[in-house]
C-alpha positions in Angstrom: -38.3 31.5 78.3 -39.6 33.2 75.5 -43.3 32.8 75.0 -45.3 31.7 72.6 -46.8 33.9 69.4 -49.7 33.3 67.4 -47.2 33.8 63.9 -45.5 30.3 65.4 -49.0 28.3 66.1 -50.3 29.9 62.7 -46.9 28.5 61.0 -47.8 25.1 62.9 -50.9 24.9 61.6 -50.2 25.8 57.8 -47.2 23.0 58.1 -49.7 20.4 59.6 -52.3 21.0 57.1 -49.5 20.4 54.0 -47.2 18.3 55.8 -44.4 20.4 53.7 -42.4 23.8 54.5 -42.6 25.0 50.8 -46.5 24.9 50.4 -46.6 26.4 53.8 -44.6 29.0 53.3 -46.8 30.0 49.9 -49.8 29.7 52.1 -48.6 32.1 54.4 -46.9 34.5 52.0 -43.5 33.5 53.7 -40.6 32.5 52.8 -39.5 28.8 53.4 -36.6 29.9 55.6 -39.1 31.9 57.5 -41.6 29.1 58.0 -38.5 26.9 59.1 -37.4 29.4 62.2 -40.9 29.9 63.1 -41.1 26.0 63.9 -37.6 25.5 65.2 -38.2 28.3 67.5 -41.5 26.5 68.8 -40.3 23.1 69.0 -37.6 24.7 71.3 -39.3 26.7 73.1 -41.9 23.5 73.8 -38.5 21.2 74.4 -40.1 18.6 72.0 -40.0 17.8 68.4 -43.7 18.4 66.7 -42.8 16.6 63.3 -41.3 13.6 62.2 -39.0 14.7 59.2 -39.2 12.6 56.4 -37.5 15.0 53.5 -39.6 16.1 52.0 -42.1 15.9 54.1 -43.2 16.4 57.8 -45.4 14.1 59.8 -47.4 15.0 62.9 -46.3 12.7 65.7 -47.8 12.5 68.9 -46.6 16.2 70.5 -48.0 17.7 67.0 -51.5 16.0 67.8 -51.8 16.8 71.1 -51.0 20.2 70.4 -53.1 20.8 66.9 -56.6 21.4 68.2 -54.7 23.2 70.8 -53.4 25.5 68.2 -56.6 25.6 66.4 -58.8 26.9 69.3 -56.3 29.6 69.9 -56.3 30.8 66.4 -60.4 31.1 66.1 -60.4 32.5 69.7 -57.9 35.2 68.9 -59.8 35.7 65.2 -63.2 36.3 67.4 -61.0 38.6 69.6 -60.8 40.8 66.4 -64.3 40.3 64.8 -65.9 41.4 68.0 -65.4 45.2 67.4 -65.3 44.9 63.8 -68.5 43.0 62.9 -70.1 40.8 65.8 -72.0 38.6 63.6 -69.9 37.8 61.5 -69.2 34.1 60.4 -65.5 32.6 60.4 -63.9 33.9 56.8 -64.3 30.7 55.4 -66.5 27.5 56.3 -64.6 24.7 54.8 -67.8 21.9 54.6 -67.0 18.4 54.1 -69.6 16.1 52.3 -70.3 12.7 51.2 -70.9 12.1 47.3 -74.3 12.1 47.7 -74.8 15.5 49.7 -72.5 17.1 47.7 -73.8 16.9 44.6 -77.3 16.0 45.0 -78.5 18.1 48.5 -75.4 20.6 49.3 -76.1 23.1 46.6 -79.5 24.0 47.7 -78.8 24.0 51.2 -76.2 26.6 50.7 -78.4 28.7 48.7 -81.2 28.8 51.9 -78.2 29.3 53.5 -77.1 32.3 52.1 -80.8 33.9 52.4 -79.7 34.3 56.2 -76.3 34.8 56.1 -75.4 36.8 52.9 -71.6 36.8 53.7 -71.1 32.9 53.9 -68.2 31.7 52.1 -67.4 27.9 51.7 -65.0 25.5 51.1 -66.4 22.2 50.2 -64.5 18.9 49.7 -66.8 16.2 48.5 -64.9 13.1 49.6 -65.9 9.7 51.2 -66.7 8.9 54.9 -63.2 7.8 55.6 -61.5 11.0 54.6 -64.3 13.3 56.0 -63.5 12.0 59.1 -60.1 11.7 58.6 -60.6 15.9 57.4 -62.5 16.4 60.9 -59.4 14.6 63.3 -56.8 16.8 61.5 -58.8 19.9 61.1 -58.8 20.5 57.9 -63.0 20.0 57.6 -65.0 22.2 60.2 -68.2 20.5 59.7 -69.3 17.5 57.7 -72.2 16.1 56.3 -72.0 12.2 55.5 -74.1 9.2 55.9 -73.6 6.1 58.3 -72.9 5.3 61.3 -70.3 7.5 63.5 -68.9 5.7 66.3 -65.8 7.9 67.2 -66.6 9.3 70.6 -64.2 12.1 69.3 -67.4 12.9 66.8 -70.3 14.8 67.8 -73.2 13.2 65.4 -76.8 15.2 65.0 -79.0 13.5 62.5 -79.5 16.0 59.6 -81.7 14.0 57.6 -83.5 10.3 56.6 -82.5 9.4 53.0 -84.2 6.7 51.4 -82.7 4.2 49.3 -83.5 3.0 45.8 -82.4 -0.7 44.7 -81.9 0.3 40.8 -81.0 -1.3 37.6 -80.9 -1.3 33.9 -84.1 -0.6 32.2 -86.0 -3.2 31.2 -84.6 -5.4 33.9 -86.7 -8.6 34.3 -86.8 -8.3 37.8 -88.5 -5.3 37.5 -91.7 -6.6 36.9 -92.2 -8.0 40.2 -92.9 -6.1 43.8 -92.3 -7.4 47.4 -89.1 -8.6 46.1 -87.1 -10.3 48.9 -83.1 -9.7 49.2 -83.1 -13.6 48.4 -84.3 -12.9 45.0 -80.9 -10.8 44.0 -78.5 -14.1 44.4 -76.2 -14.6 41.3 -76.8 -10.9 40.6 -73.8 -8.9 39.3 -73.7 -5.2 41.5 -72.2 -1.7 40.8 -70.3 -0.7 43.9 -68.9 2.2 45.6 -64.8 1.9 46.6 -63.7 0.9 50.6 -64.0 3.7 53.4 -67.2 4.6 51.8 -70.8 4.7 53.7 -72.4 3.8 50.9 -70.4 1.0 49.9 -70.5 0.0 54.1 -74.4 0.5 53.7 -74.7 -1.9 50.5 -72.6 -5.1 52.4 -74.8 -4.4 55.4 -78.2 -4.6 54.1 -77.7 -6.5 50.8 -74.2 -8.6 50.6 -74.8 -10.1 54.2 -78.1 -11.4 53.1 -76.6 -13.4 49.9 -74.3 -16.4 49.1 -73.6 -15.6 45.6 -73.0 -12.2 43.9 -70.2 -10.5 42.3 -68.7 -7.0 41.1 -69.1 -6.0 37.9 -68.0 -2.6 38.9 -66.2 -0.5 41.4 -66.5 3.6 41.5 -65.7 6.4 43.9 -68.9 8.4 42.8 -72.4 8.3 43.1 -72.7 9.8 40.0 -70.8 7.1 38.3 -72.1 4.4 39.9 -75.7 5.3 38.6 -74.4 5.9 34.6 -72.6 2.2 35.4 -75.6 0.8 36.2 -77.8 2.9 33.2 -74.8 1.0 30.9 -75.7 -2.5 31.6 -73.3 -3.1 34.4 -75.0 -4.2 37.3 -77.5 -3.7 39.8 -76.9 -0.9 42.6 -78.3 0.5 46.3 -78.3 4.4 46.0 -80.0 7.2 47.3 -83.3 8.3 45.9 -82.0 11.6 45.1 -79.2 10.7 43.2 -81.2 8.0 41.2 -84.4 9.9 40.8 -83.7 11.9 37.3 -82.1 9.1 35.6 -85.2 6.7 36.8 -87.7 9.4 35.6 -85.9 9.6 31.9 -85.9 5.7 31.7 -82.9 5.0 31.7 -82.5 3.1 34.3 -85.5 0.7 36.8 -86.4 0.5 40.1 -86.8 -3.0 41.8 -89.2 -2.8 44.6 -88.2 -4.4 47.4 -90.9 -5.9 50.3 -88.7 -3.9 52.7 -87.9 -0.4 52.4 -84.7 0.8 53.2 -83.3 3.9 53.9 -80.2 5.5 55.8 -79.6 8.6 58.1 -77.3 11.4 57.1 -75.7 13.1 59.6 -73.9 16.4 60.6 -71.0 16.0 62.2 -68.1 18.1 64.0 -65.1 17.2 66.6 -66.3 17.6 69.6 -63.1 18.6 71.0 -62.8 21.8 68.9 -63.9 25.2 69.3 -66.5 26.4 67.3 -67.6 30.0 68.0 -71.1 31.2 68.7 -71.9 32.8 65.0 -70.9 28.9 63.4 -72.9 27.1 66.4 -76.2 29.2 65.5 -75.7 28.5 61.8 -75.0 24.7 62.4 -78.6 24.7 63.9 -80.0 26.2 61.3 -78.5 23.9 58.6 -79.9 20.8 61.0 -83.3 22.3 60.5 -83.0 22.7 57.0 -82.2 18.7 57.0 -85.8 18.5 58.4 -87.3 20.3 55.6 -89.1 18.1 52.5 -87.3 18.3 49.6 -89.3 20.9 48.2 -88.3 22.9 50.7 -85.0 22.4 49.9 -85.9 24.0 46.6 -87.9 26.8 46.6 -87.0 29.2 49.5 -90.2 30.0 51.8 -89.8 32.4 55.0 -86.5 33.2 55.9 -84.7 30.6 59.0 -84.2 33.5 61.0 -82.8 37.3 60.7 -79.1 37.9 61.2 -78.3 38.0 64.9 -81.7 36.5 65.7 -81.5 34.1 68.6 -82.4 30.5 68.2 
């Protein structure tokens, strides 16, 4: 029996991550043809079928997903293998960073930038996407880390808490109800809300402290983006629950109001991986460092003061 060759895991990995020969085979810099032995000549040497074929398209079945992070810790072992005498310290060639709405376009650029103080070379992928496809990203390995809010149940997860996130109850300006404080959750019934889409934290967030405590309320409505779902409510559409961050320079131009609530609310984000996957030394170190930037204030966040740590430093 032949054994097996890191060209054939890499081809299994590019075909998983596209579920199609042709994009694989550009990925690679292969032709299709190529791609195709390469996977028949796994699948044979294995004795199973990795893919359900579904022309045009390729599905992972059960011997492709017991074999993907598998494949995947091989690859990034056998990438270290080389890094070791070429640059020791060296993080992997690309970081590909999942985020939640929020983090990605409110937190995630100035984290990156304090980042980059400490590790000059750091090049990222980011896919800003909602909780259900970041963790969806994670289980196929298509995200190496991600930074979302909510709850993580998955055992398959490993959840560190990154960072407390408070949340603003907003509304047009000029809103009647924002002339009152200690406002209950009782006092929003018949109220018409601005809400983010299903599979989304934030949307999970808003049913669980708000929804579950009313009889009557209604969409007026329904976005995949933060961003959006503050300008909706700026418009006249509805009330929303947001993050602070994401509501803070629209609240401070007027155009939209705050409704102050008796009880605070807020939310953790989180930082979260596979636990099942391989992450080598250089990423683990920078992971920590990116939780302890989650602890900074937010003006921390913003101006760069000492330095997390020199290259190579231990934590």
């Amino acid at each position: 029996m032949n054994r097996l060759t890191l060209r054939q895991l890499n081809v299994f990995m590019a075909v998983a991550r596209h579920c199609n020969l042709g994009q694989a085979a550009e990925e690679l810099a292969l032709t299709r043809a190529a791609v195709s032995q390469s996977l028949q000549e796994l699948e044979k040497q294995l004795g199973v079928q990795l893919f359900d074929r579904q022309h045009p398209h390729l599905r992972l079945n059960a011997n492709g997903a017991s074999l993907l992070p598998m494949a995947d810790e091989l690859l990034l072992r056998a990438r270290e293998v080389e890094a070791l005498f070429r640059a020791p310290e060296k993080l992997p060639a690309t970081l590909r960073l999942g985020a939640s709405s929020t983090i990605g376009s409110y937190l995630l650029p100035k984290v990156v930038a304090r980042l980059r103080e400490t590790y000059p070379d750091l090049r990222l992928a980011a896919s800003v996407l909602n909780s259900a496809q970041l963790v969806a990203g994670l289980q196929q390995l298509t995200l190496d880390v991600v930074l979302m809010e909510g709850e993580c149940l998955d055992p398959a997860l490993t959840v560190r808490p990154w960072r407390r996130d408070e949340l603003w109850l907003i509304a047009p300006a000029g809103h009647p109800l924002a002339q009152c404080e200690g406002l209950p959750v009782t006092a929003l019934e018949r109220q018409t809300w601005v809400i983010r889409e299903p599979g989304s934290s934030s949307r999970a967030q808003f049913e669980q402290l708000i929804a579950s405590r009313l009889t009557q309320w209604q969409v007026g409505f329904e976005l995949n983006a933060s961003a959006g779902v503050i300008q909706a409510v700026a418009a006249g559409l509805g009330l929303a629950l947001v993050s602070a961050d994401a509501a803070a320079a629209l609240l401070a131009s007027g155009q939209i109001c705050r409704l102050q609530l008796a009880q605070p609310l807020s939310r953790m984000l989180n930082l979260v991986t596979l636990r099942s996957r391989y992450l080598p030394p250089q990423l683990v170190r920078m992971l920590d460092d990116l939780v302890r930037l989650g602890d900074l204030p937010d003006d921390g966040l913003t101006v760069p003061d000492q330095p997390l740590r020199t290259p190579g430093q231990p934590s």
